[in-house]
GUKE-858212 format. One record per residue: residue in three letters; residue number from 1; x, y, z of N, C-alpha, C in turn. Coordinates in steps of 0.1 Angstrom, whole numbers, plus 5000, padded with zeros to 4 digits. Layout:
% residues N
MILO  aa   i  n.X  n.Y  n.Z ca.X ca.Y ca.Z  c.X  c.Y  c.Z
MILO ALA NUM    X    Y    Z    X    Y    Z    X    Y    Z
...
//
This chain:
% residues 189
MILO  aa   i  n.X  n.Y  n.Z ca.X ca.Y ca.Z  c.X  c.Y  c.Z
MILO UNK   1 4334 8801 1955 4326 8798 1967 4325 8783 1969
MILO UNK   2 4326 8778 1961 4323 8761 1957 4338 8753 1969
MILO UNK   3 4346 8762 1963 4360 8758 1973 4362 8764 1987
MILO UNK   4 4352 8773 1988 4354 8774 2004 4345 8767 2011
MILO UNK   5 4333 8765 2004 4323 8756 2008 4332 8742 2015
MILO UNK   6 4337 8735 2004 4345 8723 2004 4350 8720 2017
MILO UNK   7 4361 8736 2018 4372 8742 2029 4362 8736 2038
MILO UNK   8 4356 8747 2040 4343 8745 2054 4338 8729 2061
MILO UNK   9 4337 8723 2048 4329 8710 2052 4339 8700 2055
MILO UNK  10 4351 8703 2053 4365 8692 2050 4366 8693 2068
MILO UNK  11 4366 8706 2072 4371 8708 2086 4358 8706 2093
MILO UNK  12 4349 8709 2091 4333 8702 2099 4338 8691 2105
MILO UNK  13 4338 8682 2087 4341 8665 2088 4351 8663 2096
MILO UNK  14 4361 8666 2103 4369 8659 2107 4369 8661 2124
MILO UNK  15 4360 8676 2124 4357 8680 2139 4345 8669 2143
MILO UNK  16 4337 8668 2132 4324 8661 2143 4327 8644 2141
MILO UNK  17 4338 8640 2134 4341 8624 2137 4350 8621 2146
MILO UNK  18 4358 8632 2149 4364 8635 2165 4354 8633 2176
MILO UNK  19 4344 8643 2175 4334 8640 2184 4326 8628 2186
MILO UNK  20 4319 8624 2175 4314 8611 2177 4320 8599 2184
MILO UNK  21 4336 8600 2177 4344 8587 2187 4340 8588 2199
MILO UNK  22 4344 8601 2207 4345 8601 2222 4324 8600 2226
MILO UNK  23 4326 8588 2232 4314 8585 2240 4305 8596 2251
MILO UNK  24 4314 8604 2256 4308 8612 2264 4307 8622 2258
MILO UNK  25 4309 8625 2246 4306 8641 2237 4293 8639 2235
MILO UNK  26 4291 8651 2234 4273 8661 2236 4275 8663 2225
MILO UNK  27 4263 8657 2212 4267 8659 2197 4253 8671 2196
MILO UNK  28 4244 8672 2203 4239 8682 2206 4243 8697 2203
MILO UNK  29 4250 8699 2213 4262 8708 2219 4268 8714 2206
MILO UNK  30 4276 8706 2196 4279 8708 2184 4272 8710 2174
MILO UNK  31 4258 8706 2172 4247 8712 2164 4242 8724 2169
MILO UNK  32 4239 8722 2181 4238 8742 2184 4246 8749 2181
MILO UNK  33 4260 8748 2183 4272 8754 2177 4271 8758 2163
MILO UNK  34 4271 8747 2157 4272 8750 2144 4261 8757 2138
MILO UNK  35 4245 8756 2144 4228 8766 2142 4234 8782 2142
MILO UNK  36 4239 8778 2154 4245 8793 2162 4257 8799 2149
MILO UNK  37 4265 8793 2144 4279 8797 2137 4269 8800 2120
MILO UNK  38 4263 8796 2120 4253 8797 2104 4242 8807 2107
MILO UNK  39 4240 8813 2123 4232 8824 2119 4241 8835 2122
MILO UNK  40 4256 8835 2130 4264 8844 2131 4265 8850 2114
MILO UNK  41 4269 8838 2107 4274 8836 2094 4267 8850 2084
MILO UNK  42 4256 8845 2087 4245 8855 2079 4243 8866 2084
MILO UNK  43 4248 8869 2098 4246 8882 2100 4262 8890 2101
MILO UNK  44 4269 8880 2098 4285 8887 2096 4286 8889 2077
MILO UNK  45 4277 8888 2069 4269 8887 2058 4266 8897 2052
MILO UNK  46 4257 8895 2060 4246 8914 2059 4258 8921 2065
MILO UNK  47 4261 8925 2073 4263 8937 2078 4276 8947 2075
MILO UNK  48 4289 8936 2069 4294 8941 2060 4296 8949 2045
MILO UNK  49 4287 8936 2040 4281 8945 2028 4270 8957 2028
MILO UNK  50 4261 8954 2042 4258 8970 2039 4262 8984 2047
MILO UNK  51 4275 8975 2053 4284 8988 2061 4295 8992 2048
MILO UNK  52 4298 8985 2036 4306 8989 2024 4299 8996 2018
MILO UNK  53 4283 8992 2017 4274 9004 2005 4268 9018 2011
MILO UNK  54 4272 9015 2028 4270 9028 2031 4282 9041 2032
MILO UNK  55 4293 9028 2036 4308 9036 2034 4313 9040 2019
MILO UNK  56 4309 9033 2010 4310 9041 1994 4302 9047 1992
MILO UNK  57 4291 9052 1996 4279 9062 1995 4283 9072 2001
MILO UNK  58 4294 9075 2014 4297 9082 2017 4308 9088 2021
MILO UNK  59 4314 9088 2005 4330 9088 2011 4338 9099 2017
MILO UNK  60 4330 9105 2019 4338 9120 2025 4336 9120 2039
MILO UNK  61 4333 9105 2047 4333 9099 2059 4348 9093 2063
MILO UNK  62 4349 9097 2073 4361 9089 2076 4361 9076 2084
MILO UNK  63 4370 9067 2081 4367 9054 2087 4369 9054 2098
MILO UNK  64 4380 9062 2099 4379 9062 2117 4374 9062 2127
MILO UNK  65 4366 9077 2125 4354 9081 2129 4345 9072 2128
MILO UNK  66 4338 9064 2122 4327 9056 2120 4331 9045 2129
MILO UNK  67 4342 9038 2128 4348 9028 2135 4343 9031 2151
MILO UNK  68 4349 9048 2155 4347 9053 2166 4332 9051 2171
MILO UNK  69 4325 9058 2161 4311 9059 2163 4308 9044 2165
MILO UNK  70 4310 9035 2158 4302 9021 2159 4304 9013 2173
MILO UNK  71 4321 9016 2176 4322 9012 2189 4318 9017 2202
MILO UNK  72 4314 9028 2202 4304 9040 2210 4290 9036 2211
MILO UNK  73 4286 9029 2199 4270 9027 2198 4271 9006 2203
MILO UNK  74 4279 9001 2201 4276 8988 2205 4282 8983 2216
MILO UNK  75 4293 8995 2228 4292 8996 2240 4281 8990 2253
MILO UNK  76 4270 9002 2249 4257 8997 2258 4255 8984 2257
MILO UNK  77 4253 8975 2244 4249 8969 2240 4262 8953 2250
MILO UNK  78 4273 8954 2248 4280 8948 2254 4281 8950 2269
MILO UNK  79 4278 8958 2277 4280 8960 2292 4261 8955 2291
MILO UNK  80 4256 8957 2286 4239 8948 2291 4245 8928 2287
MILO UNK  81 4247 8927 2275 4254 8915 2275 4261 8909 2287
MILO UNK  82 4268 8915 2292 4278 8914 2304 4269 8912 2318
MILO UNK  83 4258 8921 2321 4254 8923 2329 4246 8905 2331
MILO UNK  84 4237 8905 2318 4228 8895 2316 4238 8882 2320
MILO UNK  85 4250 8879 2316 4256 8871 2325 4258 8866 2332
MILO UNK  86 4259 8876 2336 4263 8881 2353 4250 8878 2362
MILO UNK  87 4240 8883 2357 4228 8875 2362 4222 8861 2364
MILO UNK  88 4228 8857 2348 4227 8843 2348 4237 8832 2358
MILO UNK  89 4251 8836 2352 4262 8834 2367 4255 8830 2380
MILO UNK  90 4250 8839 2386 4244 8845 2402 4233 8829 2399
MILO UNK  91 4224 8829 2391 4211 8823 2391 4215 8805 2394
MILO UNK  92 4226 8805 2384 4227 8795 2381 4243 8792 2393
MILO UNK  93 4244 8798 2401 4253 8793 2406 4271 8791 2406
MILO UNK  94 4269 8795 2392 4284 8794 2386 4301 8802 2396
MILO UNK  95 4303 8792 2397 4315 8798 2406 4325 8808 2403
MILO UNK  96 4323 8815 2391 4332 8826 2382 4328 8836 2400
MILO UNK  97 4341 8839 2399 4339 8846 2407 4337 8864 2399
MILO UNK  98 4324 8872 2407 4317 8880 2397 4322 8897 2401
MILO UNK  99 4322 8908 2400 4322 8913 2383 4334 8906 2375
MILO UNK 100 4346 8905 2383 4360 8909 2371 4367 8893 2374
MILO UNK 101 4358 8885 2378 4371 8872 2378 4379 8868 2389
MILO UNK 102 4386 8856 2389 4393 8858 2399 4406 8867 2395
MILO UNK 103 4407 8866 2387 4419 8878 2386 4415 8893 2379
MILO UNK 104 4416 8903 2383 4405 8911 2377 4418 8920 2371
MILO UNK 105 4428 8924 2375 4436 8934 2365 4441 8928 2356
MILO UNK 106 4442 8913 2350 4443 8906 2339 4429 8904 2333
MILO UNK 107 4420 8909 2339 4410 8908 2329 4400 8919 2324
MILO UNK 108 4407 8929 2335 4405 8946 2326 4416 8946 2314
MILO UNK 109 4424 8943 2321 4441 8944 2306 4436 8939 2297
MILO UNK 110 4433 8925 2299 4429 8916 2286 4413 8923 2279
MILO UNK 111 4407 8929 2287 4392 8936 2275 4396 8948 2275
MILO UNK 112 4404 8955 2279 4411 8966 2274 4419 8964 2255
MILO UNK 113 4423 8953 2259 4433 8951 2247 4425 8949 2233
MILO UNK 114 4417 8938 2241 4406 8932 2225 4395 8948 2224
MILO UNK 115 4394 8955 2235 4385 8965 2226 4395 8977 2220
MILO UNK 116 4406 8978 2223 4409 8992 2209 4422 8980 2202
MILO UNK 117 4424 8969 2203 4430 8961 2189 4422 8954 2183
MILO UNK 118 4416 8945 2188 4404 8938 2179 4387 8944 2177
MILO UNK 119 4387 8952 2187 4374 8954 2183 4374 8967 2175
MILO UNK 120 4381 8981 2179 4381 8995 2173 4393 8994 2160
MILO UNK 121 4400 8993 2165 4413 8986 2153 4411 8979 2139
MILO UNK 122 4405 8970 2146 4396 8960 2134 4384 8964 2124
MILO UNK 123 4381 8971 2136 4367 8977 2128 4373 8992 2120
MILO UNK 124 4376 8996 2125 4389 9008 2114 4398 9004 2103
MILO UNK 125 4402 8990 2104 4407 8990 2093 4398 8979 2083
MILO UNK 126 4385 8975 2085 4378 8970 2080 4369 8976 2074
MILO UNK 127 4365 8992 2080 4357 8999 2075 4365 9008 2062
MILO UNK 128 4381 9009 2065 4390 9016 2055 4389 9006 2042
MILO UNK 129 4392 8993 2043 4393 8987 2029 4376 8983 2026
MILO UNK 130 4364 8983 2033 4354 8984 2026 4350 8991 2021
MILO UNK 131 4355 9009 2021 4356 9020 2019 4364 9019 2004
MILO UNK 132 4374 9012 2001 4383 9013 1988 4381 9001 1979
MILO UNK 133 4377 8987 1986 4375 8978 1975 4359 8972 1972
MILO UNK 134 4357 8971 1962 4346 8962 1957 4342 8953 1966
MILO UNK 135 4327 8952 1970 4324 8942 1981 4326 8932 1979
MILO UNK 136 4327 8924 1968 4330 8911 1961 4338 8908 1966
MILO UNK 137 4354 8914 1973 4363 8916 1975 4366 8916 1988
MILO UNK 138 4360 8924 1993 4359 8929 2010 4353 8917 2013
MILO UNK 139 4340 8910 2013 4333 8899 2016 4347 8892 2015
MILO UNK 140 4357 8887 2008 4365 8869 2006 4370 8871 2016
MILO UNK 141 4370 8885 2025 4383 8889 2034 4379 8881 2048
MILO UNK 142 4364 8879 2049 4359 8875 2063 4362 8860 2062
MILO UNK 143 4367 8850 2051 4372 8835 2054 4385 8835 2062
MILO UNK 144 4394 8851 2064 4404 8849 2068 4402 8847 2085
MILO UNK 145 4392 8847 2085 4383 8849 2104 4388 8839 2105
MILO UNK 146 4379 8829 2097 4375 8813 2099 4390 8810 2102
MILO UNK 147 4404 8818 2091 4411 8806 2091 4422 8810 2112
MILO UNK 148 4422 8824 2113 4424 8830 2124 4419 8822 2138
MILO UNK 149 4405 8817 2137 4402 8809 2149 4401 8796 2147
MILO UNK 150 4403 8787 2133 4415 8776 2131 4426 8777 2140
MILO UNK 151 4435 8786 2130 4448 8787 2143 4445 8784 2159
MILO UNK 152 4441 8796 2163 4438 8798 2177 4430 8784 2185
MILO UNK 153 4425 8776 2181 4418 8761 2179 4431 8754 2184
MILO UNK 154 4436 8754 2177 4451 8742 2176 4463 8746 2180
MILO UNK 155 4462 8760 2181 4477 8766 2192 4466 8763 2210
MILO UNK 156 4454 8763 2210 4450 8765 2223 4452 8748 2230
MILO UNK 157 4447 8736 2216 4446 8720 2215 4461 8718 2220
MILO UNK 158 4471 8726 2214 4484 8719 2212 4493 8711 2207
MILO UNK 159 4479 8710 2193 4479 8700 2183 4479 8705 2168
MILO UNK 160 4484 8697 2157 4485 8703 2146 4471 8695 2143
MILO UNK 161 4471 8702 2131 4456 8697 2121 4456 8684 2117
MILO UNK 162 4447 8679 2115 4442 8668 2108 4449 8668 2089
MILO UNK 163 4450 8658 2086 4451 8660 2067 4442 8664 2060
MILO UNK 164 4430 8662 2066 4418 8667 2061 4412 8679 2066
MILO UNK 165 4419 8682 2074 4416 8699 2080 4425 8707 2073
MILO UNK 166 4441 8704 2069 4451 8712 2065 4445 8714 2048
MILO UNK 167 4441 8701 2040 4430 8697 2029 4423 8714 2031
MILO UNK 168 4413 8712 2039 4400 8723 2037 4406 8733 2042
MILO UNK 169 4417 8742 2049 4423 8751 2049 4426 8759 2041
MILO UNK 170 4436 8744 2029 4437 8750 2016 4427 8751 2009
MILO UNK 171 4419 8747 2007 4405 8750 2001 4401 8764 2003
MILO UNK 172 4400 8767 2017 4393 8782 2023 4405 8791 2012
MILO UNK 173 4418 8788 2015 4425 8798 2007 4427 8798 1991
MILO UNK 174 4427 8786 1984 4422 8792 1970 4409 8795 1968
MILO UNK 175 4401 8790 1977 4386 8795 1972 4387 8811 1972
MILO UNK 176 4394 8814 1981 4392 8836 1984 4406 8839 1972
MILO UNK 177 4415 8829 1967 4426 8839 1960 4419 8836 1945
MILO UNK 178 4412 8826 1939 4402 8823 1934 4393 8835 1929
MILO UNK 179 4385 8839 1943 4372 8850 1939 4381 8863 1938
MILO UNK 180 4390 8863 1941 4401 8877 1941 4404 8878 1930
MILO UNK 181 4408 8868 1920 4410 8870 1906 4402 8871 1897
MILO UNK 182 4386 8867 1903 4380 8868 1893 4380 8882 1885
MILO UNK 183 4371 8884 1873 4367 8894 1869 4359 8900 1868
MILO UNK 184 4351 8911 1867 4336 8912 1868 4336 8918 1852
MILO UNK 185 4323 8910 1843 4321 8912 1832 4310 8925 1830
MILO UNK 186 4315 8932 1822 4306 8938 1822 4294 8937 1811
MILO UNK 187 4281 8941 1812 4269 8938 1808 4263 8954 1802
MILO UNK 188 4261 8949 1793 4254 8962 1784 4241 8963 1786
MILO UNK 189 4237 8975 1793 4222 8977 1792 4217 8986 1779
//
């Protein structure tokens, strides 16, 4: 944990003294970000481990199905999201042009895609190995997020990483091949 910590703070450091340089950055902006990314944090936390202790409690569930179910049940929840937008958009003036964009069959295609590959897909095969491995285990799996929207950061920038970002990268990754080798002792009651 100590080395993902590290990871974490190596690439913080080098995003917010990027920021600072530039005079017209809102360091604001970046502390909300980051309030916001530390309560995501905790609730991407919780909900794994107790979607693993309910999926080992019931394993004559199929992940599929649950995957299906979960995406079925957090639907409503994303078209109210959407809506509330959409409202705010309208209030505030925003020139997105509203429901679908200005391009709207590239942007049914594109939330078509992210919801049965990243959203149902994801959650299917995240519900399958929470289902077969030790939470200890399933938990190191969510630093591979962090390192996934790294990527996507610096293919979107156009830019490669910093030495001290490539540094805390490798950090994120022995810290999880690290907790992967650990062992769990066992304790005699």
């Amino acid at each position: 944990m100590a080395l993902i910590l590290l990871g974490i703070a190596c690439v913080n450091h080098v995003e917010w003294a990027a920021l600072v340089q530039n005079p017209q950055a809102d360091t604001s902006r970046y502390i909300t970000g980051a309030a916001l990314a530390l309560c995501a944090m905790v609730c991407w936390t919780w909900y794994p481990l107790k979607n693993a202790d309910w999926l080992r409690g019931h394993p004559d569930r199929n992940p599929r199905v649950w995957a299906t179910a979960q995406g079925l049940a957090t639907l409503p929840l994303a078209l109210l999201g959407y809506a509330g937008f959409w409202l705010w958009a309208s209030a505030t003036q925003n020139p997105l042009p509203m429901p679908l964009g200005p391009r709207p069959l590239e942007f049914l295609g594109l939330m078509m895609t992210i919801a049965l590959l990243a959203s149902w897909l994801g959650t299917l095969c995240w519900n399958a190995s929470s289902q077969r491995l030790p939470t200890a285990l399933a938990g190191q799996l969510i630093v591979f997020e962090t390192l996934a929207a790294l990527a996507y950061a610096f293919w979107l920038r156009g830019q490669w990483p910093e030495p001290l970002t490539l540094a805390g990268i490798a950090f994120l990754v022995f810290g999880v091949i690290g907790g992967v080798r650990v062992k769990a002792v066992e304790t005699k009651q």
